[in-house]
N, C-alpha and C positions, 0 to 999 in steps of 0.2 A: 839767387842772383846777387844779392847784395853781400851774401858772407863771404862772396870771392872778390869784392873791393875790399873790405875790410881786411881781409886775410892779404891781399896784396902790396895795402898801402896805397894803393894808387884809383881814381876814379877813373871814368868810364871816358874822358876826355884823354887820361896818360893809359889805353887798352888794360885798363884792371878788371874789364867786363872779362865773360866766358867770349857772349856776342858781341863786340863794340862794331857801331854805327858811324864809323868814316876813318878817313876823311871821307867827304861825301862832295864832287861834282853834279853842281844843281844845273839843271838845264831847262829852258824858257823857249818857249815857241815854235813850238813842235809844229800845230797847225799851221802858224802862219808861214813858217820856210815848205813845209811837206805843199799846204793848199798854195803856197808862190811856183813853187817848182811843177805843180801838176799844171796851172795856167801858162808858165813857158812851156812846155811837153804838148799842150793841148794845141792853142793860139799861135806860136811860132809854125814850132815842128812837126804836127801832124796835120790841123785842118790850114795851117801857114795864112791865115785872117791879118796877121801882124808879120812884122820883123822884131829882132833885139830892138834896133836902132828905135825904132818908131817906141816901144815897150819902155827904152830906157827913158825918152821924151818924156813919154805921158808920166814916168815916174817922177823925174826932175821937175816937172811942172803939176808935182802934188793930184794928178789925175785930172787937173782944171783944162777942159778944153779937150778932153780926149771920155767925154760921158758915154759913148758909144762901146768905145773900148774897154772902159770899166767894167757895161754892164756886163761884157762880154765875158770878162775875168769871172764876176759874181756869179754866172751861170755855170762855171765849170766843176764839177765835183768837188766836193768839200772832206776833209780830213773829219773821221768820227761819224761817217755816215753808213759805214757799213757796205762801201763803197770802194771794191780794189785798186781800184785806179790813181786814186791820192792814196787809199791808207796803206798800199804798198810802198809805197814813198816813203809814209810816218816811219813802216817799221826798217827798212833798211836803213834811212838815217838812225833811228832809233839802237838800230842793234850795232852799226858799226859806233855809235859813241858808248854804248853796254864795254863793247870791246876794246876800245882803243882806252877809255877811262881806266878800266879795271888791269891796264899792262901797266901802268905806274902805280909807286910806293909808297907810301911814307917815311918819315927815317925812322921809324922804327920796323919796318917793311914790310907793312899791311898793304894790302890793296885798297888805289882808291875805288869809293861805291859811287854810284853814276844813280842818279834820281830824277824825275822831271815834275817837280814839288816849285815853284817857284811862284811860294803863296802870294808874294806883293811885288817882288823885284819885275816884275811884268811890266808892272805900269811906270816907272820910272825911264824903265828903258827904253818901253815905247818912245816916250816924249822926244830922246835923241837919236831913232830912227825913220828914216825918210820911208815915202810910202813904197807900198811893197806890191810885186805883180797881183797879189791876191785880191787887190781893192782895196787895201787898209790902206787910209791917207797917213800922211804922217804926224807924229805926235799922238797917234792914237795906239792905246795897249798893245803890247804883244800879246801871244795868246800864254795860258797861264796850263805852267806846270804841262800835265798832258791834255788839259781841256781843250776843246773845236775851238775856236772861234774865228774870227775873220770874215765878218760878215758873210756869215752864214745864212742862206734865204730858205733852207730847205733842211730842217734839223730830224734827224733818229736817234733818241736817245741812250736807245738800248745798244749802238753804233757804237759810242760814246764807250761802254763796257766793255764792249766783245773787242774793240781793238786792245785792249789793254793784255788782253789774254794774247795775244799773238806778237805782244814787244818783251822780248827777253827780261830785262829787269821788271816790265808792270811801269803802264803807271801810277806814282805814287801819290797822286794827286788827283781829285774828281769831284770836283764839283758842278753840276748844271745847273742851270739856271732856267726854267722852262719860262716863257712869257705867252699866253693867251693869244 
């Protein structure tokens, strides 16, 4: 691997690899848009408990004063659980940003690589987004890389895995955190 930088002249930042590794589009919060979109799917438009109007409410007003509704969200299936109803969500977002990432270049015209590793950049961005249909208030994390999260009341770990195997790129990032 290395005799073909050296042989190049060039490191693995200017494609002197055989394999180079990006550019690479990182992607953050898989769960919590996949588990937002299953709770409008569910609450609006199917069992229609809610409207937008009233959802957008409770969202502007940080969930405060709409505790009913929330819990409501919280009960709806969760991303990572092994569960087709959100994680068909995860993976068709998933696969069309695989696709749409991987039609642009670089100038040297590699493909970019599309990953959902987003080891820290989660929590930052959480901070400057508002609360989401999932039940996440705001200022609270996104979800990380391809991990669940999103106040999740009901966890399958092995979930957590087996979606990974069914998103085109993988994800590339997994770490759980199991609590007692």
């Amino acid at each position: 691997m290395y005799r073909r930088l050296y042989e190049k002249g060039k490191d693995l930042v200017d494609t002197g690899a055989k394999y180079n590794l990006g550019p690479v589009l990182t992607g953050i919060g898989l769960a919590v848009t996949s588990n937002s979109l299953a709770v409008i799917k569910k609450l609006v438009f199917e069992d229609k408990v809610t409207t937008m109007e009233i959802l957008i409410d409770a969202l502007n007003a940080n969930w405060e004063g709409y505790d009913e509704l929330r819990n409501l969200a919280l009960e709806v299936p969760k991303y990572g659980n092994d569960i087709d109803y959100v994680d068909d969500i995860a993976i068709e977002m998933a696969n069309f940003y695989y696709k749409e990432g991987h039609g642009y270049k670089d100038i040297d015209g590699n493909p970019f690589n599309t990953a959902f590793m987003g080891i820290s950049n989660y929590l930052p961005t959480g901070k400057v987004v508002g609360a989401t249909p999932c039940g996440r208030k705001a200022k609270e994390p996104l979800s990380e890389g391809g991990f669940s999260i999103c106040r999740v009341r009901y966890f399958y770990p092995i979930g957590c895995y087996e979606i990974c195997c069914k998103i085109k790129p993988g994800c590339t990032l997994r770490r759980n955190f199991i609590k007692p």
